[in-house]
Structure formats: C-alpha cells, structure tokens
N, C-alpha and C positions, 0 to 999 in steps of 0.2 A: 668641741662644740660645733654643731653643724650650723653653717652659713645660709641665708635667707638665699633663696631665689634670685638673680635680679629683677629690676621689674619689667616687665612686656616690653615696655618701648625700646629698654636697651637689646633686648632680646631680636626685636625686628630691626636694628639700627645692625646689629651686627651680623645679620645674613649676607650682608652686603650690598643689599640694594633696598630700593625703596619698593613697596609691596603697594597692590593698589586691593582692594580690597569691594565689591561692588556689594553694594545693599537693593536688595527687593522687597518693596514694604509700601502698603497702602496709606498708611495710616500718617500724616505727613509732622507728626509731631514726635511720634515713636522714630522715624526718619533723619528726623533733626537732632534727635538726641545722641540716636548712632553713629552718625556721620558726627558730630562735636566729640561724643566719646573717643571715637579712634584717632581724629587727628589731633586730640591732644599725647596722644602714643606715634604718633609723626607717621601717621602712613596716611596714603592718601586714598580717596573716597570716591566713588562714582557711585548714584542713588538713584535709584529710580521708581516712580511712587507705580507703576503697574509689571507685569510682565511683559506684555506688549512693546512697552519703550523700549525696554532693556533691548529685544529680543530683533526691534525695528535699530538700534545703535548701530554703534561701529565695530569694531573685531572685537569678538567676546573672549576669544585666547589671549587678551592685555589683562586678564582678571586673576588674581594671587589667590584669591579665595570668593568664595558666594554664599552671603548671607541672606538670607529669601524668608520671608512669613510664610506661613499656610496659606493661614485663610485671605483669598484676594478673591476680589470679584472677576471670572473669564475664567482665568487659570488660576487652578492653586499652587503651594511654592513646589511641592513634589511634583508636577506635569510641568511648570516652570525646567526647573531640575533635566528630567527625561528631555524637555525639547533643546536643552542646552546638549547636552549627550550626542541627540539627532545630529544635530550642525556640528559636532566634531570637537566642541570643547570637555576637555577631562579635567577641569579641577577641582577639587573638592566642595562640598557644601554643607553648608550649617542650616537648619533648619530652624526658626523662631517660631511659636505659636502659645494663642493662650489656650489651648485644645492638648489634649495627649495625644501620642503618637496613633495613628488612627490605619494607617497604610503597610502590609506588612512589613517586616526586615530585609527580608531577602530583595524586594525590589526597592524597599530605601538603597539596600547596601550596594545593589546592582546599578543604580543611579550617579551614585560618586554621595550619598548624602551621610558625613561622617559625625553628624551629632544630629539630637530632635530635641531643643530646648526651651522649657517651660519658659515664656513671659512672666512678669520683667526677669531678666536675666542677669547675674549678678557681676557687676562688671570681672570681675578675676576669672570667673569663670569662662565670660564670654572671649576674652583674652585668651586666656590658654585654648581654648576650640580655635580661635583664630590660627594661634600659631602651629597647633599638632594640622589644620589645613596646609596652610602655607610647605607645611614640609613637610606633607602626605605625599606619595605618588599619585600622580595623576590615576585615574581609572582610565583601566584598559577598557576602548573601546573595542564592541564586540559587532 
C-alpha cells in the first residue's frame, strides 16, 4: 500500500531551517490570506502590497522563495522578477495571476520564474510550488 505524502509543513520543518518565503501582491486581502495560509505551515512570511517596497527593503537574498502577482500597478510581477535578477538575487519564483501566462517561456524561464499560477490557487498545489522553489537551484545569473 503506498503511503500518503506528508504534509508541507512537515516537509519544510525537516529541511532544517525555517524558510522565509516573501509575497508580492497588491491586493491586501489576497495578501492576508497568503501570508495566514503559510504560516499556518510554520514558515515565515515577509509581504509586500507593491514592488517598490519589496525592492526599496533590506537584503533580498534572506528570501527562500518569491511569490509575486502579475498584475500590479508600476511594475508587473515578471519585471518585479527580472529587477530582482538585476541586484543579484537567484531564487526562484512563483508567479500568481488571474490572467494566463501572457509573457514568453524562455524569458519567464530566464528570470528564475518556476511556476505561472491561475488565481485562487489551490492551497496543495501552492505548497508543492513552494517547496519544488525552496529546493530549486538558484538561477544562474548571467
């Protein structure tokens, strides 16, 4: 008989460290729901309702993964993405949007952007994106 999974939070408890996981999202109710969903999976959260904030923050290499919306007002989350790239951070990112993928592959893929996921998102699945990030390689900066 094959064995269930376990579930995400044990999954990131046992990498060995605690994962900080950063959200980029306008929308400040879509934000609160993300940021409540993950750290009931015990990782911790830094959220930022524009690009701009994130981007004006403190060291962006303290970040395990990047969850970012598209559509934002200034920057969308893909040029978000690339300027993170710019300043030297390679960790993967997940992309959120109620739009489809709209920007090619090859410069998603060139980006670090390892998923483009339909709104609302279903929590298991946004879990599993989490953690195939978390334990992606970074992307080589070019």
């Amino acid at each position: 008989m094959a064995r269930d999974a376990p579930p995400a939070s044990l999954a990131f408890q046992r990498a060995g460290r605690v994962h900080t996981i950063c959200i980029v999202e306008d929308d400040e109710a879509v934000r609160d729901s993300l940021r409540a969903l993950l750290e009931t999976h015990r990782l911790t959260v830094a959220d930022f309702a524009t690009p701009q904030a994130l981007l004006a923050s403190g060291p962006l290499s303290d970040f395990d993964c990047f969850i970012v919306d598209f559509q934002m007002p200034g920057m969308n989350g893909l040029e978000l993405v690339e300027a993170l790239r710019a300043r030297g951070v390679s960790r993967c990112a997940i992309v959120i949007s109620a739009a489809r993928a709209t920007a090619p592959r090859e410069r998603m893929t060139k980006a670090g952007v390892i998923a483009w996921l339909p709104k609302p998102v279903p929590e298991p699945d946004l879990l599993d994106w989490i953690q195939r990030a978390i334990d992606c390689t970074p992307v080589s900066l070019q």
